[in-house]
mmCIF file of the C-alpha atoms, coordinates in Angstrom:
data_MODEL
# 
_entry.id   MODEL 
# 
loop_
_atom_site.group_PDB 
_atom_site.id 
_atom_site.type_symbol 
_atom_site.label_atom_id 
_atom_site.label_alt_id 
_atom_site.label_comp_id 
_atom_site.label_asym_id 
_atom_site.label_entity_id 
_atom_site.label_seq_id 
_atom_site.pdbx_PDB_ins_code 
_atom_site.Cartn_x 
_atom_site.Cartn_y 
_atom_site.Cartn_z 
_atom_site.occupancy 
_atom_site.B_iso_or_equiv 
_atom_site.pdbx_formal_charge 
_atom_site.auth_seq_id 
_atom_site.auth_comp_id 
_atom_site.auth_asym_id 
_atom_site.auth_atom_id 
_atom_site.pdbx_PDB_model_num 
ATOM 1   C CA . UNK A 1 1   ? -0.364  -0.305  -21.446 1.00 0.00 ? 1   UNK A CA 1 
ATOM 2   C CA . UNK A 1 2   ? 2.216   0.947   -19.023 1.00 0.00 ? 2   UNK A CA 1 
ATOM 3   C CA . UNK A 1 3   ? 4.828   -1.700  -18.392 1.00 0.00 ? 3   UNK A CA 1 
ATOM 4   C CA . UNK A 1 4   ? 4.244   -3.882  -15.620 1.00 0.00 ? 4   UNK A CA 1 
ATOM 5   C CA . UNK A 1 5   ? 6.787   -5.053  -12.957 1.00 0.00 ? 5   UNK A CA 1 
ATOM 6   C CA . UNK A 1 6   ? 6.162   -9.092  -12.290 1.00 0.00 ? 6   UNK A CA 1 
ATOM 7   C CA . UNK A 1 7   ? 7.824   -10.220 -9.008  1.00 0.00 ? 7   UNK A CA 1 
ATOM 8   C CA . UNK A 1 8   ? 5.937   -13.656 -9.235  1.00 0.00 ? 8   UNK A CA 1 
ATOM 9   C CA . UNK A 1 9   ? 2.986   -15.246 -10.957 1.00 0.00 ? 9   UNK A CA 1 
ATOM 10  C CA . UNK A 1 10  ? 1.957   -18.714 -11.474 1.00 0.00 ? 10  UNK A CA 1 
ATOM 11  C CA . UNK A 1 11  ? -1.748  -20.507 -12.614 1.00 0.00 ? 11  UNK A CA 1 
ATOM 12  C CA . UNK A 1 12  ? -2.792  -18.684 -9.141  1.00 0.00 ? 12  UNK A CA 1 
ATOM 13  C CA . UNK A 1 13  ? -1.724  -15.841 -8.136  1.00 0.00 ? 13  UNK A CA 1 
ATOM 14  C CA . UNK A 1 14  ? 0.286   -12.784 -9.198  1.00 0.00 ? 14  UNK A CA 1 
ATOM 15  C CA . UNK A 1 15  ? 2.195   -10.312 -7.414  1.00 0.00 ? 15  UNK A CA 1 
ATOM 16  C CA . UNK A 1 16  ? 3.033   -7.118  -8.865  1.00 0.00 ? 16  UNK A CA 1 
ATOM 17  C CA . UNK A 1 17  ? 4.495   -3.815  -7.912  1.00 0.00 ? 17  UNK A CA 1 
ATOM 18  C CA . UNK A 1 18  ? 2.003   -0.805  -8.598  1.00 0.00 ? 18  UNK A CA 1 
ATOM 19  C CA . UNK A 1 19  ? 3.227   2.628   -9.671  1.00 0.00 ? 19  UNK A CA 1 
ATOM 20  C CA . UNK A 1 20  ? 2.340   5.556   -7.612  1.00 0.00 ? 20  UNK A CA 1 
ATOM 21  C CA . UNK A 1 21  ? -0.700  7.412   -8.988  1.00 0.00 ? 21  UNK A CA 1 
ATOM 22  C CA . UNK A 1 22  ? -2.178  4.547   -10.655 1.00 0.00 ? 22  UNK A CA 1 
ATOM 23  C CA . UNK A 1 23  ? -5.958  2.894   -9.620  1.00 0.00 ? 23  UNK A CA 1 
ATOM 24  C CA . UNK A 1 24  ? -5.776  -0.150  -7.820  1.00 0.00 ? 24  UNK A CA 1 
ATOM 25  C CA . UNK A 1 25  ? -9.132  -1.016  -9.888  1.00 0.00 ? 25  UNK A CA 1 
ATOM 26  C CA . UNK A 1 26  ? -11.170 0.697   -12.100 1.00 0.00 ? 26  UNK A CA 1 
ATOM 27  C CA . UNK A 1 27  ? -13.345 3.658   -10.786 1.00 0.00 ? 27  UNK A CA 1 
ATOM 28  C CA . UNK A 1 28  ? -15.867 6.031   -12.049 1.00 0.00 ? 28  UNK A CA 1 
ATOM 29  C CA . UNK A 1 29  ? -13.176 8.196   -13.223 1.00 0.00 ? 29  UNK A CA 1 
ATOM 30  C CA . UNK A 1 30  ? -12.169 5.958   -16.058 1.00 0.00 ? 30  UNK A CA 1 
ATOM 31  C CA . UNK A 1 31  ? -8.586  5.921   -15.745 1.00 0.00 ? 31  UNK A CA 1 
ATOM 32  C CA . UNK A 1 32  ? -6.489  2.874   -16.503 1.00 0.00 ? 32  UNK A CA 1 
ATOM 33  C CA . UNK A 1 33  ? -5.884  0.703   -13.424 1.00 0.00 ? 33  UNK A CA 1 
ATOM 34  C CA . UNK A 1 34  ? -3.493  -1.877  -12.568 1.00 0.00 ? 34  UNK A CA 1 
ATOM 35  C CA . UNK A 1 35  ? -5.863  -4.097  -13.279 1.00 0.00 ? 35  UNK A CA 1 
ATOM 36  C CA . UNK A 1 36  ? -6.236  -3.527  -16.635 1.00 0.00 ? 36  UNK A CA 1 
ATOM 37  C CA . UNK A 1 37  ? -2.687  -4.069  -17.109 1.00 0.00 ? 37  UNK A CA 1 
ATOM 38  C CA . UNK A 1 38  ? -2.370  -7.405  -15.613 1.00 0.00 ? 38  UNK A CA 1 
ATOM 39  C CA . UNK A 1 39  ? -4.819  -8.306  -17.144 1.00 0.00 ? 39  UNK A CA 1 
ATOM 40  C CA . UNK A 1 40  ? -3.824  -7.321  -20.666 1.00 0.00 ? 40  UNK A CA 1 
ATOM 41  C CA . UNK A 1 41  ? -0.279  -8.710  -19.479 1.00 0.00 ? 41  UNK A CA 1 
ATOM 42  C CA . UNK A 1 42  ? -1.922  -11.986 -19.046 1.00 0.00 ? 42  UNK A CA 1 
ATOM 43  C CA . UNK A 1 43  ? -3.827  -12.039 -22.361 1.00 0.00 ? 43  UNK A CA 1 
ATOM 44  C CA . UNK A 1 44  ? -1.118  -11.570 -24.393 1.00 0.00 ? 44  UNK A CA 1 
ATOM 45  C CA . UNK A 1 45  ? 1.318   -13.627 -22.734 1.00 0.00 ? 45  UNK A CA 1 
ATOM 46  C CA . UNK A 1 46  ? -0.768  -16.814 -21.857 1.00 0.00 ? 46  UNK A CA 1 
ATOM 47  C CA . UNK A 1 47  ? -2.772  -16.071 -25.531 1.00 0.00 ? 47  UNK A CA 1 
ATOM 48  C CA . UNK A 1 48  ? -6.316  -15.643 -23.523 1.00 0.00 ? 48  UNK A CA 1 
ATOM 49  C CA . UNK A 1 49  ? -9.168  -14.653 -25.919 1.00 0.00 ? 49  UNK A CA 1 
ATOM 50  C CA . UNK A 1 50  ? -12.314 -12.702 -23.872 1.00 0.00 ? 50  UNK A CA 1 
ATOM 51  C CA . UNK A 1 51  ? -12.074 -11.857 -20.398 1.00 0.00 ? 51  UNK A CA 1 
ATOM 52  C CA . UNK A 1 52  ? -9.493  -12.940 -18.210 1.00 0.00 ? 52  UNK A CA 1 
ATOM 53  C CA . UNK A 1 53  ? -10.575 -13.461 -14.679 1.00 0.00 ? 53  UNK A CA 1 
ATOM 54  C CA . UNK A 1 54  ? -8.575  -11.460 -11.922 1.00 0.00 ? 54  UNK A CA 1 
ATOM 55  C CA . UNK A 1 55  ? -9.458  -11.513 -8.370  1.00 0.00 ? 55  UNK A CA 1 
ATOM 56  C CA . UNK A 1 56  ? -8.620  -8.529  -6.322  1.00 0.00 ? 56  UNK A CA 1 
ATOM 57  C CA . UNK A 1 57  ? -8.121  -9.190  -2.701  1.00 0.00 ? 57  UNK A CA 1 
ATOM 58  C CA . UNK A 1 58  ? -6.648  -6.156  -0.967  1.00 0.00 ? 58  UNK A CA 1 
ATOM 59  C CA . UNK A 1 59  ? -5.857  -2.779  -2.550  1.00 0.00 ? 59  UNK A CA 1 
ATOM 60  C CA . UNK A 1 60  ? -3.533  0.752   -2.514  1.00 0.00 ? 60  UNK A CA 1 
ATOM 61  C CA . UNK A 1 61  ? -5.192  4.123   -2.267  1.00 0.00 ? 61  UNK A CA 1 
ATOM 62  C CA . UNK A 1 62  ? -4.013  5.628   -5.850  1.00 0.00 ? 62  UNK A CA 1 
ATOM 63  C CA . UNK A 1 63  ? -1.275  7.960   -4.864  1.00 0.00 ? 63  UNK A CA 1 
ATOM 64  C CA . UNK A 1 64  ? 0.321   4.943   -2.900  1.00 0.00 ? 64  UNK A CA 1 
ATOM 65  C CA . UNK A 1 65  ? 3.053   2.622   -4.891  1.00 0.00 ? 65  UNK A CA 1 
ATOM 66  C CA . UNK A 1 66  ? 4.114   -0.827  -3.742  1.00 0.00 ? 66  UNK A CA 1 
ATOM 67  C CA . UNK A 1 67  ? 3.569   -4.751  -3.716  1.00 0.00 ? 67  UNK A CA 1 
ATOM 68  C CA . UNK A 1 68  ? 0.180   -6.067  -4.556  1.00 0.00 ? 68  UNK A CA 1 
ATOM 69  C CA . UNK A 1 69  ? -0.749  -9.408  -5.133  1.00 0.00 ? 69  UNK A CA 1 
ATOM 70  C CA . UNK A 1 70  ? -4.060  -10.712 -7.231  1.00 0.00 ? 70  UNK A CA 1 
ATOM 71  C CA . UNK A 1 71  ? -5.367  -14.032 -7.778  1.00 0.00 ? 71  UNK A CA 1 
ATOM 72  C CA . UNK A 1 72  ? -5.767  -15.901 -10.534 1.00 0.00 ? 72  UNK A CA 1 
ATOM 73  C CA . UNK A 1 73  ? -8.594  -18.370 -9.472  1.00 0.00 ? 73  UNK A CA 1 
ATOM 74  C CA . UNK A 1 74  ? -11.500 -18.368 -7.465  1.00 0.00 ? 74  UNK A CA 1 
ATOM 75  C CA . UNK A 1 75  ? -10.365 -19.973 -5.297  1.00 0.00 ? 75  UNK A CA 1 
ATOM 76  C CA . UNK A 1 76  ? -6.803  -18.351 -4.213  1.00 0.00 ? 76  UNK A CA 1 
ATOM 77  C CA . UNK A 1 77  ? -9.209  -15.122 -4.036  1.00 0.00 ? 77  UNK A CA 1 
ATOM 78  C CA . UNK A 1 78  ? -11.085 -16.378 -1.222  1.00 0.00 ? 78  UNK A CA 1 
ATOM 79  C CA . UNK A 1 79  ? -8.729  -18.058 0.189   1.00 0.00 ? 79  UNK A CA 1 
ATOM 80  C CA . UNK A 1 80  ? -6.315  -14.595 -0.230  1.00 0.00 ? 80  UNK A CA 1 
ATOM 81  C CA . UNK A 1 81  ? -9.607  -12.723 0.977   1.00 0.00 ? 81  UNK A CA 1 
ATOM 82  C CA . UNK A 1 82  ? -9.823  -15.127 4.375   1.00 0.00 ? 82  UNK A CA 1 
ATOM 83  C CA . UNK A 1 83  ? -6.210  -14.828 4.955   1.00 0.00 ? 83  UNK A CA 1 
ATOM 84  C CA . UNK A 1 84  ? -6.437  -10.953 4.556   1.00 0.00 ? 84  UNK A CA 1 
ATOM 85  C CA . UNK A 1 85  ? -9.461  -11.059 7.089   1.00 0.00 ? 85  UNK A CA 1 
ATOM 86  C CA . UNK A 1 86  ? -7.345  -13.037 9.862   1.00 0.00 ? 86  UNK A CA 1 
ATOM 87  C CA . UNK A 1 87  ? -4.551  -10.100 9.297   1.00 0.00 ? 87  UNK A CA 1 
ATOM 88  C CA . UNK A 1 88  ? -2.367  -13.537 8.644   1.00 0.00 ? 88  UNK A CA 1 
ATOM 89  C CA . UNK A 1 89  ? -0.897  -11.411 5.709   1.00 0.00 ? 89  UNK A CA 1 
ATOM 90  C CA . UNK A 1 90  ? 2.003   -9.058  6.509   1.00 0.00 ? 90  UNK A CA 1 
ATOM 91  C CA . UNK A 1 91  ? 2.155   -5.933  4.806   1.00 0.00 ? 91  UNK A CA 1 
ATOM 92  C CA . UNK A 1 92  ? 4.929   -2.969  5.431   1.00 0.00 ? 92  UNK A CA 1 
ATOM 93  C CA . UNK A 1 93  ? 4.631   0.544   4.191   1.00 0.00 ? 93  UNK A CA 1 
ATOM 94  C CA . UNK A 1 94  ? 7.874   3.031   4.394   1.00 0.00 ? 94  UNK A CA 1 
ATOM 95  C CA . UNK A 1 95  ? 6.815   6.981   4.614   1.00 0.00 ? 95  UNK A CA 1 
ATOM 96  C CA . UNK A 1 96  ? 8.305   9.592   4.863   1.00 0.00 ? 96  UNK A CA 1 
ATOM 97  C CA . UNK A 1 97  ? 6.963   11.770  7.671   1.00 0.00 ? 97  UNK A CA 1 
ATOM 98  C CA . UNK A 1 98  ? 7.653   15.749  8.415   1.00 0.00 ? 98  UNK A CA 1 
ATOM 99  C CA . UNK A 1 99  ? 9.742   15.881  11.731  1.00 0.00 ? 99  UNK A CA 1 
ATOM 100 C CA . UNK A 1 100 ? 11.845  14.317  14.199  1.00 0.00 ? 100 UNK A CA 1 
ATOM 101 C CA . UNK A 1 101 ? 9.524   10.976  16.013  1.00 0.00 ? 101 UNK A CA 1 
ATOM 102 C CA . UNK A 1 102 ? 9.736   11.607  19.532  1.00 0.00 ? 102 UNK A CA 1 
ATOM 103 C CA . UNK A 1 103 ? 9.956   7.277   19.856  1.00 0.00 ? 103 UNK A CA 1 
ATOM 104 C CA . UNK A 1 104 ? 12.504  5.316   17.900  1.00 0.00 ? 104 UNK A CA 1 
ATOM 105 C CA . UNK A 1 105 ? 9.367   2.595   17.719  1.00 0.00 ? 105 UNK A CA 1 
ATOM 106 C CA . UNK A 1 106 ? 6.002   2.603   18.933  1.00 0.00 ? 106 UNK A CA 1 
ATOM 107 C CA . UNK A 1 107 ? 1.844   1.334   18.471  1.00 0.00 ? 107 UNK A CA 1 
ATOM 108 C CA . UNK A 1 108 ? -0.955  3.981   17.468  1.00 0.00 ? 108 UNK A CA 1 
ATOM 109 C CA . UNK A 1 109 ? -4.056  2.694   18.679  1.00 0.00 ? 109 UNK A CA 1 
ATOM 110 C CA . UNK A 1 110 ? -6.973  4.949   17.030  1.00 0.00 ? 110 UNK A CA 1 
ATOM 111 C CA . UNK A 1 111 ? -10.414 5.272   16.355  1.00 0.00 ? 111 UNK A CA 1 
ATOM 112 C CA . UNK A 1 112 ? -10.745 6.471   12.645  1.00 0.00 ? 112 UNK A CA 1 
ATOM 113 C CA . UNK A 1 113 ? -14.204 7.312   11.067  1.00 0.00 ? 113 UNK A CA 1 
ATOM 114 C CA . UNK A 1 114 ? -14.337 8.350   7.403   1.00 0.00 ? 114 UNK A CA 1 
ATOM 115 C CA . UNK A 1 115 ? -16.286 11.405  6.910   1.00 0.00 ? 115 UNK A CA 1 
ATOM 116 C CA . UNK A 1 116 ? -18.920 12.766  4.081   1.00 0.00 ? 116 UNK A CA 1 
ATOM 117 C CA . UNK A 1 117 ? -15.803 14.689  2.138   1.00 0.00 ? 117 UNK A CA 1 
ATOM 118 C CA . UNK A 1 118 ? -14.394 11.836  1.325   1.00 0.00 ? 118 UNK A CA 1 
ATOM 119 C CA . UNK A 1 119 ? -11.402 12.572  4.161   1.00 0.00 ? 119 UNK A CA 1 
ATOM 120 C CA . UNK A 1 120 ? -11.095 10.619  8.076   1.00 0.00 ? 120 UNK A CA 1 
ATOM 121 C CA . UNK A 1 121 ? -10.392 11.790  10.869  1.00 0.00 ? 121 UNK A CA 1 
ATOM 122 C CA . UNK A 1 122 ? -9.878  10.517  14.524  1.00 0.00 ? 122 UNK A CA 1 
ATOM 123 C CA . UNK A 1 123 ? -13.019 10.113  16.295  1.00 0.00 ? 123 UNK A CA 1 
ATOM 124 C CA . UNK A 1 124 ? -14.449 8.135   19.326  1.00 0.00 ? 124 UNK A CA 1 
ATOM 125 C CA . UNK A 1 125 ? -17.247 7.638   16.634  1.00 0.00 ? 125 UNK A CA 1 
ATOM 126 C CA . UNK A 1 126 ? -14.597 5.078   14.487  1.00 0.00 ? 126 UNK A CA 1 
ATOM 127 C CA . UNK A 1 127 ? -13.552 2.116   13.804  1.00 0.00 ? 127 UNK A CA 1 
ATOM 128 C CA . UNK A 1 128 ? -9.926  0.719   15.599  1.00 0.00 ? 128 UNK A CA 1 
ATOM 129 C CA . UNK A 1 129 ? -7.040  1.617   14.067  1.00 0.00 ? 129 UNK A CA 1 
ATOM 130 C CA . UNK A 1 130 ? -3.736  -0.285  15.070  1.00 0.00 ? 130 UNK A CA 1 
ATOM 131 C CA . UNK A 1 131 ? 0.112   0.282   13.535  1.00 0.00 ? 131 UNK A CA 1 
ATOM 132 C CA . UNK A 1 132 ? 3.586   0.086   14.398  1.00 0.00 ? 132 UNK A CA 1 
ATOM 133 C CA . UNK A 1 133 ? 6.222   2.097   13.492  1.00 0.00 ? 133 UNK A CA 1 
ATOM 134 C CA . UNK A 1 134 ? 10.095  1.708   13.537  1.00 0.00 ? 134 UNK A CA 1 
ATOM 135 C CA . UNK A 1 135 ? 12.265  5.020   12.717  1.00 0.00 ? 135 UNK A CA 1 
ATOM 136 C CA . UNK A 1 136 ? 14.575  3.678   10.254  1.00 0.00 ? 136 UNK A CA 1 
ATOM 137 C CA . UNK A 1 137 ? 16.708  6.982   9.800   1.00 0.00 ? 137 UNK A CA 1 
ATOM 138 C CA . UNK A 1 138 ? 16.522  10.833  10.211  1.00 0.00 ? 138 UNK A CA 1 
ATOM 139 C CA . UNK A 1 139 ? 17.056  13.409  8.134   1.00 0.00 ? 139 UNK A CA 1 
ATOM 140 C CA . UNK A 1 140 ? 17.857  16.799  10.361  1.00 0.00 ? 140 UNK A CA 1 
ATOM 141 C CA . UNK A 1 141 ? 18.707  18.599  7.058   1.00 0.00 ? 141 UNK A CA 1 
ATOM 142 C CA . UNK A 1 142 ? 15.048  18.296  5.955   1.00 0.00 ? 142 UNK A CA 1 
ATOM 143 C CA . UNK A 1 143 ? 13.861  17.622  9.409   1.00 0.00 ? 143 UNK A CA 1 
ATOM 144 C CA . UNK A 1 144 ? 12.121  14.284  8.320   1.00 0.00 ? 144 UNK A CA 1 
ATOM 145 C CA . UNK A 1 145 ? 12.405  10.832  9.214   1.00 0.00 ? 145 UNK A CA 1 
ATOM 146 C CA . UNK A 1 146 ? 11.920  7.482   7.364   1.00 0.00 ? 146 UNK A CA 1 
ATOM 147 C CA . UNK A 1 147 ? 9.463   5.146   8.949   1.00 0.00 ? 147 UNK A CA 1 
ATOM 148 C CA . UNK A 1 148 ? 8.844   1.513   8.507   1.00 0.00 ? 148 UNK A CA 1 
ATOM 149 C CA . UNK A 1 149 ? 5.097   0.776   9.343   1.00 0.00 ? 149 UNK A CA 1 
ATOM 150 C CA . UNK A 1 150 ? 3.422   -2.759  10.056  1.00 0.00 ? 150 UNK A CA 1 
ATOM 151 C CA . UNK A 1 151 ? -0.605  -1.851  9.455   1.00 0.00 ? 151 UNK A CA 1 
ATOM 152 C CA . UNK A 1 152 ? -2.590  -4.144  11.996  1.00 0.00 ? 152 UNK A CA 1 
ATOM 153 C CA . UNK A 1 153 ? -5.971  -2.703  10.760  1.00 0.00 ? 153 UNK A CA 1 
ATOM 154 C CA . UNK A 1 154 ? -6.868  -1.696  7.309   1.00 0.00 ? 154 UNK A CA 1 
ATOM 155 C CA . UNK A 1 155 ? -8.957  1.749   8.272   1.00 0.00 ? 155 UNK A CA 1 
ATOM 156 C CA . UNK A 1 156 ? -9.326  4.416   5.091   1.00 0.00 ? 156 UNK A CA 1 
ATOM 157 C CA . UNK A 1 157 ? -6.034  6.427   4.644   1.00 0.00 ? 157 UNK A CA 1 
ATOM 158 C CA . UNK A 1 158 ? -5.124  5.109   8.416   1.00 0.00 ? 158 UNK A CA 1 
ATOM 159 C CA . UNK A 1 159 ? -1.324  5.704   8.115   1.00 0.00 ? 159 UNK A CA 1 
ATOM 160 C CA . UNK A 1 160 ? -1.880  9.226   6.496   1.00 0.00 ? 160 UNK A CA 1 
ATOM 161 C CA . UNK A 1 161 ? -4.652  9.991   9.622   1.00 0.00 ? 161 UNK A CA 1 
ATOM 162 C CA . UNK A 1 162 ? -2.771  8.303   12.537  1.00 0.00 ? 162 UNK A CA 1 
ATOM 163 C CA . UNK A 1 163 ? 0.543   10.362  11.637  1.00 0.00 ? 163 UNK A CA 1 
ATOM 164 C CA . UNK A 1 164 ? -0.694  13.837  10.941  1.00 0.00 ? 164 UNK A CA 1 
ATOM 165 C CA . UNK A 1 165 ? -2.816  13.704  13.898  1.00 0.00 ? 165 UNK A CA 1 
ATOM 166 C CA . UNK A 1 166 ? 0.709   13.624  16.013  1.00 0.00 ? 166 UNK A CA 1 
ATOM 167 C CA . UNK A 1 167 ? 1.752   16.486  13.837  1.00 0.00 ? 167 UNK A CA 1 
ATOM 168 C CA . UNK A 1 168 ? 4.238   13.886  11.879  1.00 0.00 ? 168 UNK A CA 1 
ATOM 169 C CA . UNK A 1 169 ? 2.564   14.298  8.413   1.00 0.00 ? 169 UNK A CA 1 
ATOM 170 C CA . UNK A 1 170 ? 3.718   12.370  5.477   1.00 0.00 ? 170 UNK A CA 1 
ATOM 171 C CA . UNK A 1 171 ? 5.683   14.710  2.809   1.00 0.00 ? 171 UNK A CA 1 
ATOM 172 C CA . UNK A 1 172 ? 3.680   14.579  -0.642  1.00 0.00 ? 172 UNK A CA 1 
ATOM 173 C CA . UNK A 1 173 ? 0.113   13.923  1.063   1.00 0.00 ? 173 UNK A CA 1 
ATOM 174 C CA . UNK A 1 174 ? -2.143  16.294  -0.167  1.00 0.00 ? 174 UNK A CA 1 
ATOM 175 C CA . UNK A 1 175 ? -4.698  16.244  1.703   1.00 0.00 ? 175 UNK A CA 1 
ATOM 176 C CA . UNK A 1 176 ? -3.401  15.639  5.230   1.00 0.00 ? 176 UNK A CA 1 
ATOM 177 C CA . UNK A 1 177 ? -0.375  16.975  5.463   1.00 0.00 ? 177 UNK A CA 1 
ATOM 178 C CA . UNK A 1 178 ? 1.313   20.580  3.243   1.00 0.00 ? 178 UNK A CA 1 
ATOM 179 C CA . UNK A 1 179 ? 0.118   20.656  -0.081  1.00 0.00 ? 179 UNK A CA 1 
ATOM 180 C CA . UNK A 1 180 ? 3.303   20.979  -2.212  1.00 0.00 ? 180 UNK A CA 1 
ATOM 181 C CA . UNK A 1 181 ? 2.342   19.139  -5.912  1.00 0.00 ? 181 UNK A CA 1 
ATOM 182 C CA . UNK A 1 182 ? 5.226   15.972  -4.992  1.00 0.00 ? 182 UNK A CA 1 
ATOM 183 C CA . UNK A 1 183 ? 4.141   12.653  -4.787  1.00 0.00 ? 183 UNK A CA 1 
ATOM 184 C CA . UNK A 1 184 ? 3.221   11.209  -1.279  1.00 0.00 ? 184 UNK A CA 1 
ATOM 185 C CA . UNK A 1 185 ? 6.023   9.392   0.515   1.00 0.00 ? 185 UNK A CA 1 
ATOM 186 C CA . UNK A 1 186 ? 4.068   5.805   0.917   1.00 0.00 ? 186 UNK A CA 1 
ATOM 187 C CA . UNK A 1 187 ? 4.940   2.911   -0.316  1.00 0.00 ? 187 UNK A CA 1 
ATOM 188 C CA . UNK A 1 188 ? 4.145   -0.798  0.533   1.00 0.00 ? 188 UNK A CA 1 
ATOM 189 C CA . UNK A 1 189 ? 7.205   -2.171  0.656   1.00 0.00 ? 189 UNK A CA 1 
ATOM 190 C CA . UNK A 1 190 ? 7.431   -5.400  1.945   1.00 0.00 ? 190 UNK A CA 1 
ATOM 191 C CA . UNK A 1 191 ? 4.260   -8.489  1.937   1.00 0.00 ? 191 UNK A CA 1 
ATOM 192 C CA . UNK A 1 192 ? 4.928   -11.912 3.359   1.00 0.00 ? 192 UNK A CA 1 
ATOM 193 C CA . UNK A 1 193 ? 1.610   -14.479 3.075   1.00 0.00 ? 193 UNK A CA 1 
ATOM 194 C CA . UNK A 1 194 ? 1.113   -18.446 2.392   1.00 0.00 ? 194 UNK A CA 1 
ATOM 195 C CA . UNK A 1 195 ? 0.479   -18.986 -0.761  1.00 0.00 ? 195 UNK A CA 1 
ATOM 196 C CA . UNK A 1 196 ? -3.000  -20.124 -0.690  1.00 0.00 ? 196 UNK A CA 1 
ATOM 197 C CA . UNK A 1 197 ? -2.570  -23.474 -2.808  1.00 0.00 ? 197 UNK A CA 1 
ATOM 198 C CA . UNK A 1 198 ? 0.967   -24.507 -2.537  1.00 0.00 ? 198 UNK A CA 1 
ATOM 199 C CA . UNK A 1 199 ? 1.063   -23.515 0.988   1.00 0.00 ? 199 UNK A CA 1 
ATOM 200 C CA . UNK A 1 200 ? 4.653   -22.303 0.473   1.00 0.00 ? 200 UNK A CA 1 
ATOM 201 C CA . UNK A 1 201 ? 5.646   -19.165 2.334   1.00 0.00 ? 201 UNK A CA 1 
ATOM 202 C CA . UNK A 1 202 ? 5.442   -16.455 0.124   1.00 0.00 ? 202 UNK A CA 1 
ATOM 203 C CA . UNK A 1 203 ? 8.042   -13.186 0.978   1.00 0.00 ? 203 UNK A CA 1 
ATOM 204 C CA . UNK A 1 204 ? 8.579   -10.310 -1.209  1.00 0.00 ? 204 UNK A CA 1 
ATOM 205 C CA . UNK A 1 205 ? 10.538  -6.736  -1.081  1.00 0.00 ? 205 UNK A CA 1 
ATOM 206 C CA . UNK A 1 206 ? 11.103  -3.890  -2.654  1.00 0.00 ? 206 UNK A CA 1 
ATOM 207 C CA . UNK A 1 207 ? 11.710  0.237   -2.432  1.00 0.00 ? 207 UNK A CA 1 
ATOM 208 C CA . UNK A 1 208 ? 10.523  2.816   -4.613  1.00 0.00 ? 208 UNK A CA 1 
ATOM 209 C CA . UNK A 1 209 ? 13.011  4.652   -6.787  1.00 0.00 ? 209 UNK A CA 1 
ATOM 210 C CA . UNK A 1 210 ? 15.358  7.164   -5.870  1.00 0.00 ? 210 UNK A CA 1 
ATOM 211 C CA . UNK A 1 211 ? 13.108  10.068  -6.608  1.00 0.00 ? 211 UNK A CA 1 
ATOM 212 C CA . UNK A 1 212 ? 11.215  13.106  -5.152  1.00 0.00 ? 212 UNK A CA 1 
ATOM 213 C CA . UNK A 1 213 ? 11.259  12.877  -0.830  1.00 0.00 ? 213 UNK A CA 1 
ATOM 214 C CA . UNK A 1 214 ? 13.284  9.483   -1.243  1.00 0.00 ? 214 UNK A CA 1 
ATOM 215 C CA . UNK A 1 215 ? 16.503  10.899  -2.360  1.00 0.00 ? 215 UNK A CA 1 
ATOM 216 C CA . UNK A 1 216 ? 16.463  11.932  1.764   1.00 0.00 ? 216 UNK A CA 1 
ATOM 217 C CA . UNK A 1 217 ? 17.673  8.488   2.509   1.00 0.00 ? 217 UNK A CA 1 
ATOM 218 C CA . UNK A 1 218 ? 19.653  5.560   1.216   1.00 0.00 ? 218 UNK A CA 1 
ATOM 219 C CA . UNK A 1 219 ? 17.260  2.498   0.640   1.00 0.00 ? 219 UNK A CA 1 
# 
């Protein structure tokens, strides 16, 4: 078990940070997800024999790193679900995208429809797509800028889709953007939601290590 970064848990929920490359849940590839190790976190920790119940309520495609929170009950995972489904939960990716944005800030507005291969693409055939975007920095050495991006719509691989198609790739992404063997520059960053017993207002925050594309900036 790889060691897990807590930023909060209680009876209900718990929010953790995932590592880049690692499953969100388990797939028919077999590999270890994050799941697995919060839930062998919990076991040993709380002393749970058998299964340990762990709702999943939103998830990160498996290159992407960043906040994640799962609940604990039943009931915070509907209730987590519900609030997820109103888009009363804010999540905030930073990327790292090839080139200079022509707009310091700015909404894509899509239609995104996920093809056979596995890979989407724009399409008046799709689903709406919805972000903004704030240029937090550029780099003119590299000729790349750092981007904070509030998702309004939760399409497959929608950040990676709506910025390549403006020829603004994100550095690491192998598929859309230059194949190069780095890691892709997304991570969720920031997620702000009520906490779906207390009722508290939950915030959280953090950046991915100083590594690969993100020694372009200071974060």
């Amino acid at each position: 078990m790889s060691k897990l970064r807590v930023l909060y848990e209680d009876n209900h929920i718990i929010v953790v940070v995932k590592p880049f490359n690692v499953l969100s849940q388990g797939d028919s590839t077999g590999d270890r997800s994050i799941m697995d190790d919060i839930k062998d976190y919990i076991k040993v920790k709380y002393h749970k024999p058998g299964n340990v119940y762990l709702g999943l309520v939103h998830r990160l495609d498996r290159p992407v790193g960043g906040i994640m929170v799962f609940a604990r009950s039943s009931k915070a995972a509907s209730r987590l679900c519900k609030s997820f489904n109103e888009h009363s939960i804010v999540k905030k990716y930073l990327a790292i995208v090839h080139g200079k944005m022509e707009k310091d800030s700015g909404e894509f507005v899509d239609r995104i429809e996920k093809g056979k291969d596995g890979n989407s693409f724009i399409s008046p055939n799709g689903k709406e797509a919805i972000l903004d975007y704030e240029v937090l920095e550029y780099n003119s050495i590299n000729n790349c800028s750092l981007v904070s991006i509030t998702l309004k719509t939760g399409r497959h691989h929608q950040i990676r889709v709506q910025f390549a198609s403006r020829g603004h790739y994100l550095l690491g992404d192998q598929r859309y953007g230059v194949p190069d063997n780095k890691q892709i520059s997304l991570f969720s960053y920031y997620l702000s939601f009520t906490h779906p017993v207390t009722k508290e207002k939950m915030e959280f925050k953090v950046y991915p290590e100083q590594e690969n594309y993100w020694t372009s900036f200071t974060l």
